[in-house]
C-alpha positions as CSV (number, residue, x, y, z in Angstrom):
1,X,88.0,81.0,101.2
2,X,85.1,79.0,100.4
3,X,83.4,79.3,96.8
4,X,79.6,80.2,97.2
5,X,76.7,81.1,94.8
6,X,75.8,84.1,93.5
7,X,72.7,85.3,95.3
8,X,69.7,84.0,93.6
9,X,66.6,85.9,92.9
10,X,65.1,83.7,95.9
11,X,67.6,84.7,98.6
12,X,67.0,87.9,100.7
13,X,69.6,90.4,101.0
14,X,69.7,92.7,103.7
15,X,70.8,96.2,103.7
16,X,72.2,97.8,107.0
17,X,71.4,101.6,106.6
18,X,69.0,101.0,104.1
19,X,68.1,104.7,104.3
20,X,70.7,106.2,104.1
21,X,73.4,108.1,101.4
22,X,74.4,104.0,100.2
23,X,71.8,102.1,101.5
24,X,68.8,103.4,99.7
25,X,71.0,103.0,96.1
26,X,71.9,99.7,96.7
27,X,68.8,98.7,98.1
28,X,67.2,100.3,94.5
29,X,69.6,98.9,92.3
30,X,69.2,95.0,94.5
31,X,65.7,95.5,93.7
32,X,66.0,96.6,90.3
33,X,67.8,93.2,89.9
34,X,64.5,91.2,90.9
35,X,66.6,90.4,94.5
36,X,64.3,90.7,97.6
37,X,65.8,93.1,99.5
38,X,65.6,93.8,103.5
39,X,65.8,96.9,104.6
40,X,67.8,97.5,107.7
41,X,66.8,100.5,109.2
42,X,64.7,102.0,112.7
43,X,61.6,102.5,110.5
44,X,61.4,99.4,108.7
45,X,59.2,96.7,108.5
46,X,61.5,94.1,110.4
47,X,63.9,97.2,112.5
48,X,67.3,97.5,113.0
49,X,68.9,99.6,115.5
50,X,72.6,99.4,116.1
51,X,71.6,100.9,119.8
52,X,68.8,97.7,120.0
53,X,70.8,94.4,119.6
54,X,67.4,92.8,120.2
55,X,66.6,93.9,116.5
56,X,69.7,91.9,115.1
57,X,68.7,89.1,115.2
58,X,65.2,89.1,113.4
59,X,66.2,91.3,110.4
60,X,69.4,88.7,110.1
61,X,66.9,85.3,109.4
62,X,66.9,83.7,105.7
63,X,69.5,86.5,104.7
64,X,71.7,85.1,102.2
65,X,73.8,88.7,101.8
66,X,74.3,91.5,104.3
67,X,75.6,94.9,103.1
68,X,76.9,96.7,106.8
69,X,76.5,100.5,107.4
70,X,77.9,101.5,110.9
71,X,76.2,104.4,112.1
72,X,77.4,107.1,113.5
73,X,81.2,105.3,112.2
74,X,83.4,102.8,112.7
75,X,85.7,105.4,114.4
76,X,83.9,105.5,117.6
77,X,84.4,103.1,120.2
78,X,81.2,101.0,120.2
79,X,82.2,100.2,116.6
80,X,84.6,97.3,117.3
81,X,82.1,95.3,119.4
82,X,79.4,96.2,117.6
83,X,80.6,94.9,114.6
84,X,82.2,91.5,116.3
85,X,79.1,91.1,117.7
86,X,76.7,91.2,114.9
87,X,79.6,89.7,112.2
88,X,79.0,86.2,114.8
89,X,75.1,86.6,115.1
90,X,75.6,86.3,110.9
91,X,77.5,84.0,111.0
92,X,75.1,81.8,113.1
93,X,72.5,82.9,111.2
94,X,73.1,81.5,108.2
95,X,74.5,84.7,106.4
96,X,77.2,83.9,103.8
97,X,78.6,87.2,102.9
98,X,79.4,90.6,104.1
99,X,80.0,93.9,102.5
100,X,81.9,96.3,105.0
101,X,81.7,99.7,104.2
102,X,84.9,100.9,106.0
103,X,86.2,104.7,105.9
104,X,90.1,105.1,104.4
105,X,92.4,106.7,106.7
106,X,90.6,105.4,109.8
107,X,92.8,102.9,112.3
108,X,89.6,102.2,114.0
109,X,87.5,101.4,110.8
110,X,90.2,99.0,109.6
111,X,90.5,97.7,112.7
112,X,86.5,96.6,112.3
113,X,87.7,95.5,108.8
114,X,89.7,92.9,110.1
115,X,87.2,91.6,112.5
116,X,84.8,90.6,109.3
117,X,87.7,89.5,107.5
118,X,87.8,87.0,110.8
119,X,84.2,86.1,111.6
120,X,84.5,83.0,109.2
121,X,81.7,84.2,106.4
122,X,83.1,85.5,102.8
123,X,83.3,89.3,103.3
124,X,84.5,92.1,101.3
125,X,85.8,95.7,102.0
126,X,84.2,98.9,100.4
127,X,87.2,101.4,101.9
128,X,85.4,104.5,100.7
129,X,87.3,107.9,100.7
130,X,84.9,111.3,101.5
131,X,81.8,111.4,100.1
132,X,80.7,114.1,97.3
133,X,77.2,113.8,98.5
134,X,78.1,115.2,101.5
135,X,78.1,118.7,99.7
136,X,74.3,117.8,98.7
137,X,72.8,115.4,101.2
138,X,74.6,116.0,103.9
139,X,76.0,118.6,106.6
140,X,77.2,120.5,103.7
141,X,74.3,121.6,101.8
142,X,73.1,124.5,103.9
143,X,76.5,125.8,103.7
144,X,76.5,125.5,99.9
145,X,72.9,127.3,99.6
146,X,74.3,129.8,102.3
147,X,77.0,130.6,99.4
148,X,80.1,129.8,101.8
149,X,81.5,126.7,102.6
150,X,83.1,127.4,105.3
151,X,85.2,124.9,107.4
152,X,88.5,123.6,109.1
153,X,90.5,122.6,106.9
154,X,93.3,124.4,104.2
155,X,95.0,123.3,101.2
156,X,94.2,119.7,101.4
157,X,93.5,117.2,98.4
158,X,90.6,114.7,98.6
159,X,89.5,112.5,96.0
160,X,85.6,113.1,96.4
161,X,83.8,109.7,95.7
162,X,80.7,109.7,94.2
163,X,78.0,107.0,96.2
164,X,76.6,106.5,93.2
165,X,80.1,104.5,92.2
166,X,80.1,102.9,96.1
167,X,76.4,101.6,95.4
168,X,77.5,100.0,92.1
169,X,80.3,98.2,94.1
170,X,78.6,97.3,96.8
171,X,75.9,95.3,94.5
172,X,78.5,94.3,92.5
173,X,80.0,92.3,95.7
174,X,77.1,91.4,97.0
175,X,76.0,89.6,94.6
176,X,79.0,87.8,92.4
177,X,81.4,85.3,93.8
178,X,84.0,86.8,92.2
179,X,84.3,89.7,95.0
180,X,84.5,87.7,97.6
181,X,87.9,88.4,99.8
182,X,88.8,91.8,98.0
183,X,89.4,94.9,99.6
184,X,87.9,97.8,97.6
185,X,89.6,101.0,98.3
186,X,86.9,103.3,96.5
187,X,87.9,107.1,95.4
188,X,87.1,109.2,92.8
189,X,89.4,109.7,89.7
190,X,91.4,113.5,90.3
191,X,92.5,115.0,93.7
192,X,90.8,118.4,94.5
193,X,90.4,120.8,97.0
194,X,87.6,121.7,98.9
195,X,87.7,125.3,97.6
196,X,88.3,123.2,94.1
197,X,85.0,121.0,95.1
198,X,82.8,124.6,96.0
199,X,84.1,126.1,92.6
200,X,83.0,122.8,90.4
201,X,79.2,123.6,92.4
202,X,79.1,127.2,91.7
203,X,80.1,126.2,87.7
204,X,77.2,123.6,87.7
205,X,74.6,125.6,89.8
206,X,75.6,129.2,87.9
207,X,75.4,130.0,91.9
208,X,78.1,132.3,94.0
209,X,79.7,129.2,96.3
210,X,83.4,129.9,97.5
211,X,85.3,128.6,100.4
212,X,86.5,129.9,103.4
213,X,88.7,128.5,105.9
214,X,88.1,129.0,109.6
215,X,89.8,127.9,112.8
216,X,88.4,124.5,114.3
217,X,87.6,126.5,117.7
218,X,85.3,128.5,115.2
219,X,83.8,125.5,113.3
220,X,82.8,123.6,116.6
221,X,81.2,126.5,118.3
222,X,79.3,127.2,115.3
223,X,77.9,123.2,116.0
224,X,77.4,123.7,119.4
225,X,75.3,126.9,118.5
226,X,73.2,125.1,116.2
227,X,72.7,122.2,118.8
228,X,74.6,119.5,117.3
229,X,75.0,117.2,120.1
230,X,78.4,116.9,121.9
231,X,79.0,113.4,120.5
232,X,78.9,114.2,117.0
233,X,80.7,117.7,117.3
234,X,83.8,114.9,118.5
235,X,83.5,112.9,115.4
236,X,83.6,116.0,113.1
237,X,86.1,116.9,114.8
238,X,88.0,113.8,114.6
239,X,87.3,113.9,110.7
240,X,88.7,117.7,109.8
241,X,92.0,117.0,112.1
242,X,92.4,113.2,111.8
243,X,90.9,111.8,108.5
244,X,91.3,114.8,106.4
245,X,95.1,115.9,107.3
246,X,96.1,114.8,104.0
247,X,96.5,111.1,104.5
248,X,94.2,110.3,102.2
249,X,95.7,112.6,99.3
250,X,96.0,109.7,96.9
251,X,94.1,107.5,94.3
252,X,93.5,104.3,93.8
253,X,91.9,101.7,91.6
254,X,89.3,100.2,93.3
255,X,86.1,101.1,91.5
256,X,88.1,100.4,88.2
257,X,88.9,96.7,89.7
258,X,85.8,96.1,91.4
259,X,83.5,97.7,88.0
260,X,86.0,97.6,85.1
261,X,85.4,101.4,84.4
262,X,86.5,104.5,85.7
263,X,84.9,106.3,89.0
264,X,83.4,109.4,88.6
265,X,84.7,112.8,88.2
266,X,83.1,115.6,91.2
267,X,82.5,117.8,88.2
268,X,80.4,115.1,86.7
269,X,78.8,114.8,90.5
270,X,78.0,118.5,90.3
271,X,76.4,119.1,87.3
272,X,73.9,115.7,87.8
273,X,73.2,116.6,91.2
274,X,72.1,120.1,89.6
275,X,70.1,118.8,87.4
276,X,68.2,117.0,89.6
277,X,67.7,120.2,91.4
278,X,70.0,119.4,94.8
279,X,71.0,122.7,95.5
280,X,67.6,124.5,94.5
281,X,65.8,127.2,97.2
């Protein structure tokens, strides 16, 4: 593993996904740092379309720092060649390091991991477990202002992470050496249900949120019914019966040896996302 410098305030980081639930965090927090900071995304001023390989290219020139955002996930099949491809357009461009953001529990996203780990620029690996936003920027949140949360899935334990927590890695390896080669697996401190999860909501919000479980036939129609295109109603799908069967019903220390502090509790999730009025009509 080769050492390199920590990005100076001269060198351009780009964020893939700059938009989205991590991107826009890290891409505040790079900026915050006095870090000039590319935006990867569709609407930006230099694009970046995973579906437009033309768009690769440009947005990867003087970038000293790429954080990588697969969209729709790195369980879909386009992933692995998507990802080989653009790891060895990085490379050739000059890029030194990469920040993976991988999904725990997924074959196919660690099968992705091990092509950065094998594209010959430093890398490292933000293995992130489910994300609490999802209850409040996501899919989720109409079914949390509907009062019922109601999906697929039973008595299963997830360690919620807050993005908040992935955004402070993902800086934090994108711009000291130190991070370089480490594989973060990222979840939040305490296992909890997702009935657990919609109780913590309805505490913060003083709002009526339960949970109800409902067969996966019922949970897809109800996609299909509100247009959801076939292709993502197969990756939800492959989420509730692969990701979430309870393979993932365990902590670890990631955030703690990537930050030197603990993650952050879904309560703690709850009540600032609240607060900042996430769940308000």
């Amino acid at each position: 593993m080769s050492q390199i410098n920590s990005i100076k305030r001269h060198d351009v980081a780009l964020v893939v996904g700059g938009t989205g639930k991590t991107g826009r965090r890290i891409v505040a927090r790079l900026r915050d740092q006095g870090i000039e900071t590319r935006i990867g995304a569709r609407s930006s001023t230099t694009p970046f379309d995973w579906d437009d390989r033309a768009t690769w290219l440009p947005a990867l020139r003087a970038v000293h720092s790429a954080y990588v955002s697969y969209y729709p996930d790195l369980a879909v099949p386009a992933a692995p060649e998507a990802i080989a491809t653009f790891s060895t357009l990085a490379g050739e461009a000059g890029v030194r390091r990469l920040v993976l953001l991988s999904g725990r529990g997924e074959p196919e996203a660690q099968a992705c991991e091990d092509i950065v780990k094998d594209c010959g620029v430093d890398w490292t690996i933000v293995r992130s477990s489910w994300f609490s936003q999802n209850f409040s920027e996501s899919f989720l949140r109409e079914a949390v202002m509907s009062g019922i949360v109601a999906l697929p899935i039973g008595d299963v334990h997830e360690p919620f992470i807050d993005v908040e927590d992935i955004a402070d890695v993902a800086v934090a390896a994108l711009t000291h050496d130190r991070h370089a080669g480490a594989l973060y697996e990222v979840t939040g401190p305490a296992l909890i249900t997702f009935a657990e999860a919609a109780e913590e909501i309805a505490r913060a919000t003083g709002r009526s949120v339960r949970f109800e479980q409902i067969s996966l036939d019922a949970y897809r129609d109800a996609m299909r019914s509100d247009g959801v295109p076939g292709d993502a109603v197969a990756l939800v799908t492959y989420l509730f019966t692969t990701v979430l069967d309870g393979r993932n019903s365990r902590l670890t220390d990631g955030v703690q040896r990537a930050l030197d502090r603990e993650s952050t509790a879904f309560a703690s999730y709850a009540r600032r996302a609240a607060a900042a009025g996430a769940w308000s009509d």
